[in-house]
C-alpha positions as a printed NumPy array, in Angstrom:
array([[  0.   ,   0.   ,   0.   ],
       [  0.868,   3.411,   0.044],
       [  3.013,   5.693,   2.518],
       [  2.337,   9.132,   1.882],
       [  5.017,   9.963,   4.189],
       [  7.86 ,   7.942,   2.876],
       [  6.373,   8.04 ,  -1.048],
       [  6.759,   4.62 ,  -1.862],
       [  3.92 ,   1.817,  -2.266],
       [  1.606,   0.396,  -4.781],
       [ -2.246,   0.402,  -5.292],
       [ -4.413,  -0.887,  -7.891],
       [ -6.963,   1.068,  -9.58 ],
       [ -9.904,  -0.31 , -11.994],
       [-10.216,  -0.811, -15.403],
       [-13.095,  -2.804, -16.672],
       [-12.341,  -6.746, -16.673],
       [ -8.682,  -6.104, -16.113],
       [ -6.982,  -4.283, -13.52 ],
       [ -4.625,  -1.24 , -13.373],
       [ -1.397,  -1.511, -11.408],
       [  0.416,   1.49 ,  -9.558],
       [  3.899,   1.995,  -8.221],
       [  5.361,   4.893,  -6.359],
       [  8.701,   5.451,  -5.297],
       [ 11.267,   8.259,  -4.937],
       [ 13.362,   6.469,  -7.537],
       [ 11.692,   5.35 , -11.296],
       [ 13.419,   1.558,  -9.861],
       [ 11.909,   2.083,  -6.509],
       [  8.588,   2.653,  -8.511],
       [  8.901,  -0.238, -11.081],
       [  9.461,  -2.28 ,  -7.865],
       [  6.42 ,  -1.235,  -6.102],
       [  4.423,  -1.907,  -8.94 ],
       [  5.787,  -5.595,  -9.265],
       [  4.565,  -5.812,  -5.874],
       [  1.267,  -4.461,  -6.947],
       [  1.06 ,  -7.144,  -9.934],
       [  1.789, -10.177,  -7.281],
       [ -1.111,  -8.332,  -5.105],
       [ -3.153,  -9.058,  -8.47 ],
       [ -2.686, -12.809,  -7.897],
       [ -2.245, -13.651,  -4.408],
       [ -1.264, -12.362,  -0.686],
       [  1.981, -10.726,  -0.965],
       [  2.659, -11.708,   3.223],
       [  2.178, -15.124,   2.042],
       [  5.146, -15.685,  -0.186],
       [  8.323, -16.523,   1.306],
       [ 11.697, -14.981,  -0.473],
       [ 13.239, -18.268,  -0.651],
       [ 14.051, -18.489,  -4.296],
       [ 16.097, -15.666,  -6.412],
       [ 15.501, -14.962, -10.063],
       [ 17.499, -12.357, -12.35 ],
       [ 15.679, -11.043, -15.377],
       [ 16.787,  -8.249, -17.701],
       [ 15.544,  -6.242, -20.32 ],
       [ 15.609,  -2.895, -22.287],
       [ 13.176,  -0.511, -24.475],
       [ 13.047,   2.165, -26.559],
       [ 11.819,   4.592, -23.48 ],
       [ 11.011,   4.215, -20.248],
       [  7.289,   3.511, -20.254],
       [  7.692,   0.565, -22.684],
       [ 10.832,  -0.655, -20.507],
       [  8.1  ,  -0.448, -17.16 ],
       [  5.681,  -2.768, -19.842],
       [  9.006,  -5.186, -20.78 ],
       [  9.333,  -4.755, -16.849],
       [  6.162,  -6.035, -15.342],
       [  5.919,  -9.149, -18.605],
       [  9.262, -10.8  , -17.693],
       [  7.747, -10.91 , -14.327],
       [  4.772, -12.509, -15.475],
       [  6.381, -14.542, -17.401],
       [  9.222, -16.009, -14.747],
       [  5.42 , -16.854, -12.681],
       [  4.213, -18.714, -15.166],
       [  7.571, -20.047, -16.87 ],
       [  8.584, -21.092, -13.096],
       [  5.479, -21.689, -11.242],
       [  6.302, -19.036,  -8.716],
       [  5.095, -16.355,  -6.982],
       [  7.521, -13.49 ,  -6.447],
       [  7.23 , -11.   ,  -3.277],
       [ 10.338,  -8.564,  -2.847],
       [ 12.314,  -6.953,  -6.062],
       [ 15.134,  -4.877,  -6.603],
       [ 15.923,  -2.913, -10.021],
       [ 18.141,  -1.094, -11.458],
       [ 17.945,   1.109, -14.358],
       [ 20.327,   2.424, -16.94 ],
       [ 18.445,   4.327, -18.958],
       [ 16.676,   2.254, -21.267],
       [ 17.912,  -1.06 , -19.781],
       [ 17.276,  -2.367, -16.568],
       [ 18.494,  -5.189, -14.22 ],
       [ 16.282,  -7.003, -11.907],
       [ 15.996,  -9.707,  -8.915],
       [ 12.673, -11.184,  -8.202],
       [ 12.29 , -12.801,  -4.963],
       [  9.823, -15.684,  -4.202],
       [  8.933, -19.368,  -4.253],
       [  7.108, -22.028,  -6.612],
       [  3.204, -21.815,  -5.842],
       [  2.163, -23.862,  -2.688],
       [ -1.792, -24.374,  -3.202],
       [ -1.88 , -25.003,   0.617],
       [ -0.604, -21.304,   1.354],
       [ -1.606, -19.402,  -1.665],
       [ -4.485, -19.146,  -2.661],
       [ -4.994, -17.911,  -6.474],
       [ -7.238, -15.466,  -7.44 ],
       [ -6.57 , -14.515, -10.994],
       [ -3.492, -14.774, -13.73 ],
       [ -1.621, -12.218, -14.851],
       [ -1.616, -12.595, -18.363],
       [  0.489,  -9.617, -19.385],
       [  1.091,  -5.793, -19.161],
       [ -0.674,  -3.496, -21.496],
       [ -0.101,   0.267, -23.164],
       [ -3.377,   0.825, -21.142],
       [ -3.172,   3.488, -18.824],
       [  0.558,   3.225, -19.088],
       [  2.648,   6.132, -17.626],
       [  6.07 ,   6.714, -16.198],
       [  6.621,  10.325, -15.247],
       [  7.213,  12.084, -12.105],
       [  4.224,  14.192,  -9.947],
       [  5.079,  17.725,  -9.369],
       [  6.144,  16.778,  -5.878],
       [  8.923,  14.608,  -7.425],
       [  7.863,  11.315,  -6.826],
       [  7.787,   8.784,  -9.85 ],
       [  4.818,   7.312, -10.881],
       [  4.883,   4.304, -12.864],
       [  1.439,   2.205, -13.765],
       [ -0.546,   0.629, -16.703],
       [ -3.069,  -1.816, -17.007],
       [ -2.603,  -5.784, -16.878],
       [ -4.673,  -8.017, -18.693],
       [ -6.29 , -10.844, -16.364]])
């Protein structure tokens, strides 16, 4: 969720059948972060997935909202690829490029319980920009 104070968090908003995912963050990787936690949220209890299990991804884009799309679809992908769940993440950004680590485990029915599948990020609502307090923004809409 989101801390107003400390300006980093995630929310969803809505968006017909699918569902709109939001990141905040003082940093654009702080943001892409919270937002992966925001997909996850999309799927199952975050508090539920243990961090036992580390996956590196990378990828790069012509600008920085289609590298937040490229972002948030190698993440769904490694879930369904892996059969896992990820809960913590840590980016970095170089440019147009970025380097992540998805943390997580494979799916235990017993603890998590599904709700929906990500099937992949869209251009919907998709936005990467700072607010005029400085904070980055980074969202679109995924396609359940």
């Amino acid at each position: 969720m989101v801390s107003e104070s400390a300006k980093v968090g995630w929310e969803h908003f809505s968006h017909g059948s699918d569902i709109g995912v939001r990141g905040y963050g003082a940093t654009v990787g702080e943001a892409f972060e919270q937002a992966a936690v925001a997909l996850t949220a999309v799927v199952a209890d975050v508090a539920s997935i243990r961090e036992s299990t580390k996956v590196e991804v990378e990828c790069s884009a012509p600008d920085l909202d289609l590298l937040f799309m490229s972002w948030l679809n190698a993440v769904i992908y490694e879930m369904a690829l892996r059969g896992m769940l990820f809960s913590n993440f840590d980016v970095s950004i170089s440019e147009t490029s970025l380097a992540g680590i998805l943390l997580g485990e494979k799916v235990d029915p017993e603890r998590h319980h599904l709700a929906v599948e990500a099937k992949g990020a869209t251009v919907t609502a998709l936005k990467v920009a700072r607010d005029p307090q400085g904070q980055w923004i980074a969202q679109c809409v995924v396609d359940v």
